[in-house]
N, C-alpha and C positions, 0 to 999 in steps of 0.2 A: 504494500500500500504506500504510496507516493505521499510526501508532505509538498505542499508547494509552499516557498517562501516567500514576502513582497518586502520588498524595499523600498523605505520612501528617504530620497537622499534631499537635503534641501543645503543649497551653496548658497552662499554671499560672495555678491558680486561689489567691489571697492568702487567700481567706478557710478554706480548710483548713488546720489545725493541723498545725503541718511536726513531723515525727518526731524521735525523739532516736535518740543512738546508744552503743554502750557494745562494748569491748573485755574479750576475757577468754581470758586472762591480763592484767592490765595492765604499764605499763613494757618495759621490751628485752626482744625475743621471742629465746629462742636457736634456731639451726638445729635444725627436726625435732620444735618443740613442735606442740601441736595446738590453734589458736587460734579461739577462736568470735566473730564480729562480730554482735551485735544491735539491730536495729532495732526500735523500741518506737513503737506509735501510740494512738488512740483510738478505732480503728473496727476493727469485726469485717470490715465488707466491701470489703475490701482487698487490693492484691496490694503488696507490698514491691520495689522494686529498690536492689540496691546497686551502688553509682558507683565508682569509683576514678581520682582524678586524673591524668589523661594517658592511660589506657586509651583506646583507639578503638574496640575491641572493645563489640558491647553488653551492656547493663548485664545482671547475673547477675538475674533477678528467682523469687519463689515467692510462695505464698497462706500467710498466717499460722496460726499456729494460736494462737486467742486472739487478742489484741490485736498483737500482735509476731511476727516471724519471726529464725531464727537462718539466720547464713550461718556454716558451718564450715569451717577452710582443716584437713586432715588432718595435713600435714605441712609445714612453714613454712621456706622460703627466702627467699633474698635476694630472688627473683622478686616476693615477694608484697610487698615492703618497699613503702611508698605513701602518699597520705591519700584512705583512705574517707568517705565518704559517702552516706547514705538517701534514699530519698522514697516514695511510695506512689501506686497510682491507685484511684478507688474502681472496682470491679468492673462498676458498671453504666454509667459513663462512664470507658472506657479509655483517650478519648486528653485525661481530664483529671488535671492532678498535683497533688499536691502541691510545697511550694518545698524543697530540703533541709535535711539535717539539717547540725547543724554539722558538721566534717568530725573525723574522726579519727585521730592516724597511728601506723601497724603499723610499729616500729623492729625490725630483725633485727640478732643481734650478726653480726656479720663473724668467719669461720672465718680464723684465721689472722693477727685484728689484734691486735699485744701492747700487755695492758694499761697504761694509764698508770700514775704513782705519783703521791702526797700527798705533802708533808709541810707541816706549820705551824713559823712562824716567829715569834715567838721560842717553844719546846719548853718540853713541860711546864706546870705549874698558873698560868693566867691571871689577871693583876691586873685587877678593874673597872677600864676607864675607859681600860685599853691598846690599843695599837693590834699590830692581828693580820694574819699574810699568808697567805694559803690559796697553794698553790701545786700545780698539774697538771702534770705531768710526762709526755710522750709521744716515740715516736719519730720520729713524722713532722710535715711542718708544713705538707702539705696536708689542715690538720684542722677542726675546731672541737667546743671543749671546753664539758663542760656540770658546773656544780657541784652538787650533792645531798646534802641532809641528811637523816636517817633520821627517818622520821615526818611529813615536810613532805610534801603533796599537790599545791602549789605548786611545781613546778619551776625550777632556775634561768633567765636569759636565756644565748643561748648566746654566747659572745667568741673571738670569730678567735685565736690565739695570733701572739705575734712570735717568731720561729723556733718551737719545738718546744716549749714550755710558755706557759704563762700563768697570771698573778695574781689573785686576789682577794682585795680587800682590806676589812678591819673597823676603821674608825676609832676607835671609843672602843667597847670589847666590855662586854656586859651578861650578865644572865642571860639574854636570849631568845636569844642565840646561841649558849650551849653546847649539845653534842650531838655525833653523827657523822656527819662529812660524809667523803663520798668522790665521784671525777670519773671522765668517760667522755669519749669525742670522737666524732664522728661525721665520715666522709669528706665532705669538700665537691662532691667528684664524683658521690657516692653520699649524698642526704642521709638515707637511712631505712636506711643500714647504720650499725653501733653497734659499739665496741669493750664487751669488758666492762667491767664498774665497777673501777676501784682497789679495792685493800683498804682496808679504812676507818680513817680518824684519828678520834681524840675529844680536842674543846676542852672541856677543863673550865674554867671561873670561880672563882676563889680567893675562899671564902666562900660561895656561891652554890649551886654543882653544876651538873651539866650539866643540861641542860631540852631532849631530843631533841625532844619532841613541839612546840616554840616553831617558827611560822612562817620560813623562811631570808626575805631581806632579799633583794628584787632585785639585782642588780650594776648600775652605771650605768657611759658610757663615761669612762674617763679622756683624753681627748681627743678632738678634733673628725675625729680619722683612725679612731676605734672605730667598726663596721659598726653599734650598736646605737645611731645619731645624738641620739634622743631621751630626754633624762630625765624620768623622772617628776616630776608637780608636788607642787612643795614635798618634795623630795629632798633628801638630804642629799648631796653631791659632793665626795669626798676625791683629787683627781687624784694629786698626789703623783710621786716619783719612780720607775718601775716597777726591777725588780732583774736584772741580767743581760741577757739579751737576753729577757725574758719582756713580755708586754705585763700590764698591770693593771688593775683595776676595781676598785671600793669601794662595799662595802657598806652603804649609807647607809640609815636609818632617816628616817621623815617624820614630822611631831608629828604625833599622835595617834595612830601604828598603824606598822607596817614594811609596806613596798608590796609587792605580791605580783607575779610574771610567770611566767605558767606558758608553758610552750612548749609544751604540748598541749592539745587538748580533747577530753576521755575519755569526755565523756556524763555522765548519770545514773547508777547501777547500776542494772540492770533487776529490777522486783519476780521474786518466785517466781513461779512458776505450771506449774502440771501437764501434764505431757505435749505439751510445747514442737516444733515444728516447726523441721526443721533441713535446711540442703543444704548438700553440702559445696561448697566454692569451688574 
């Protein structure tokens, strides 16, 4: 008795333009919003799949409408928490692909995690040229905390806490640093579940004013036991004594620009365009 076998070989091909990708809503998705992922290409004849890392399941795929296809998730849990990613095949060779898209990731807040607190140190109207302590405040310390300023696109790096808060720190504060920042953590068990945001603090600069829209300043690690090992070049490194039992990081600025470290990659926004093709997820 005969077995027949079937192979299904699928190649990627470099020289097709890999797709981009875009989230919407962007930032921390709360339980039960309704979130669309879009995959955006250059060819009409094409079918879209979306990936998601560690899924074994296979990939959700549909035919565009237009250039691009929408995957919609209806209602959003923990379950969907993840990082997405694109590709495309062209329709006339199916089992040829494109390479993916960068990846992107769907953070869900956590029902039931309570919010950190802020506060700065030293309080009140900032002298140029001081030295500032940002401080995240949570309950647990199987966490890791993320710093956020209002109007930065640029997300902070994220920093392990030593017990149950952690520090960020501003060596000598300017104008590009005022603004409102506020912190969140995410479980280290669970990295695409999210607490909500602290309420937010605002550093003003004495003389200055605040300048929300000014890029935030990477954190670098204050020591060689900080998970984010490597500094950027030509960083500025304020190790320093951390306070309490918190761990800290410093904000350091590079000559000619503040370094930027986003911890996501969110895509492009996808242009308009009419009567968009969409499946839910």
């Amino acid at each position: 008795m005969g077995l027949a076998l079937t192979a299904c070989l699928l190649c990627t091909d470099p020289s097709l333009p890999r797709p981009s990708i875009s989230l919407s809503p962007t930032g921390v998705t709360g339980p039960g919003a309704n979130v669309t992922i879009r995959c955006q290409g250059q060819r009409w004849d094409v079918r879209f799949f979306l990936h998601k890392a560690g899924d074994l399941n296979p990939p959700r795929h549909m035919d565009p409408a237009g250039d691009g296809a929408e995957f919609r998730i209806p209602t959003v849990g923990r379950q969907h928490g993840g990082s997405y990613s694109c590709s495309y095949r062209p329709q006339s060779e199916p089992f040829i692909s494109s390479q993916p898209s960068d990846p992107v990731q769907l953070v869900v807040a956590g029902e039931g995690l309570p919010r950190p607190s802020i506060s700065l140190s030293p309080t009140g109207v900032t002298t140029p040229g001081a030295d500032v302590t940002i401080r995240c405040q949570g309950q647990r310390r199987d966490v890791r905390f993320f710093l956020h300023k209002a109007g930065d696109l640029n997300p902070q790096r994220p920093m392990d806490p030593a017990g149950d808060g952690a520090e960020f720190r501003i060596p000598t504060v300017g104008r590009q640093h005022g603004g409102n920042y506020s912190c969140r953590y995410q479980l280290q068990s669970q990295p695409f579940v999210s607490s909500e945001p602290s309420d937010p603090l605002q550093l003003v600069v004495a003389g200055e004013g605040p300048s929300s829209t000014s890029p935030l300043p990477a954190p670098h690690p204050a020591g060689p036991s900080a998970p984010m090992g490597c500094s950027e070049p030509g960083s500025a490194l304020s190790p320093g004594p951390s306070r309490g039992d918190a761990r800290s990081e410093s904000l350091g600025e590079r000559a000619g620009g503040i370094p930027f470290s986003p911890i996501t990659s969110l895509g492009q926004p996808a242009p308009q365009r009419s009567d968009p093709g969409g499946e839910a997820v």
